[in-house]
C-alpha positions, 0 to 999 in steps of 0.5 A: 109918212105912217098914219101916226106920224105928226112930222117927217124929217127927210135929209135935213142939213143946215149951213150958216153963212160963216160956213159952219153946217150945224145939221147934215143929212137929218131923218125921222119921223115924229109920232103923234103924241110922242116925247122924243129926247135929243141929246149930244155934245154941245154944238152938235145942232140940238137948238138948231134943229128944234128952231127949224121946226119951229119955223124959226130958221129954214133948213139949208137942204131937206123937207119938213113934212107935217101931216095935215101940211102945216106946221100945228100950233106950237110951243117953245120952252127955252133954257132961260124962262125969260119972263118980263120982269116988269109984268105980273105971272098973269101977264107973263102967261098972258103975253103970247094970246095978246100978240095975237090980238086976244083981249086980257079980259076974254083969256082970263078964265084960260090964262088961270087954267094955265097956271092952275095946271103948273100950281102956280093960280096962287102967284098970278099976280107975283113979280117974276123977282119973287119967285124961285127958278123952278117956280119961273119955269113953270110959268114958263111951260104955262105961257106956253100951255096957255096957246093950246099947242100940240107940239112943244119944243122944250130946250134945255129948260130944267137945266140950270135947276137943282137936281130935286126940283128937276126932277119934281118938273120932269113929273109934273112934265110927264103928267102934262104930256099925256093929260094934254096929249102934246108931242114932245121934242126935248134937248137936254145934257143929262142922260138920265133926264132922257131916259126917265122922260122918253120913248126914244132917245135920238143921239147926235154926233159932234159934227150934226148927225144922228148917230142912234135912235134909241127907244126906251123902255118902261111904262107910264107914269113913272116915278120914284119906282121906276128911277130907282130900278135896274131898267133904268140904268141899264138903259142909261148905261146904254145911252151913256155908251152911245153918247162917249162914241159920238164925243169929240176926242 
């Protein structure tokens, strides 16, 4: 494992007891503070491999090896924001330090740091019901903020939004990143989700392999400039080719 490397991936493979392998033969390193978009076919073992990360589910065959030997704390953003509808903003973001046996009163000032960073410290005390879909991501990405993690696993999470609040959370995403210095896996469907937010591109085959490990170019910040330039596309173009290779016929 190089000196920059948060994680290694060494010959991964998942079965589940149906007998479906979901991941085969999975290898890479994970730099620190790097952000690391997964994209595929659908099924092709995207969630599956961000779950045994996670810690979630253990792998079949392979290792997973971290750099000080433990897994770092971790956040996970999923697709659906799944807040508790019966609880506050503040309480949704509140719930993981609570499991963890932390009084609400000793974690307010760090839960409202939280939702300040997303600009939500004006909505501690909505309900989940008012509040926009774009507006419960953020909360989301809060509650998983709030435990200081160094690694955040994101899956699909802008997925169901439209395309300009997307883009306003893919920003507000990147600006997060580099002023928490978070290492960054995100899965996503969209081609150009992944490469306006990456450094590599992992493309993953139908049947659970990678087939390409594509870096991206292109400084940080980016913006508005940078979606709209010939780099851009020529790298979606790339990606989208890689991606069509890999589809089931």
């Amino acid at each position: 494992m190089t000196d920059q490397a948060l994680l290694r991936l060494s010959g991964i493979g998942k079965t589940y007891e149906s007998g479906t392998k979901a991941l085969d033969g999975i290898g890479f390193d994970v730099s620190c503070g790097g952000f690391i978009s997964l994209v595929g076919p659908s099924g092709c073992g995207k969630s599956t491999l961000l779950r045994l990360i996670a810690g979630l589910m253990r792998p079949s065959e392979g290792s997973l090896n971290w750099r000080d030997g433990a897994r770092p704390e971790t956040g996970f953003v999923f697709q659906d924001a799944t807040l508790m509808p019966w609880a506050s903003v503040f309480e949704n973001v509140y719930l993981p330090l609570k499991l963890k046996g932390l009084a609400r009163e000793d974690c307010r000032a760090r839960i409202m740091e939280a939702l300040s960073r997303v600009g939500l410290s004006q909505e501690a005390g909505a309900m989940p019901h008012a509040l926009s879909g774009g507006m419960k991501m953020r909360v989301s990405i809060a509650r998983a903020l709030v435990m200081e993690p160094s690694l955040l696993l994101m899956d699909e999470p802008f997925a169901a939004l439209d395309e300009l609040t997307r883009e306003k959370l893919d920003d507000d995403l990147l600006t997060l990143w580099k002023e928490q210095s978070w290492t960054v896996l995100f899965v996503t469907h969209s081609v150009f989700e992944a490469v306006y937010l990456s450094e590599r591109v992992l493309i993953f085959s139908h049947d659970g392999r990678i087939t390409h490990d594509i870096p991206i170019e292109g400084g940080f910040p980016r913006g508005d400039a940078f979606r709209e330039s010939a780099l851009y596309f020529e790298q979606a173009k790339r990606v989208s080719a890689a991606l069509r290779g890999e589809a089931r016929p």
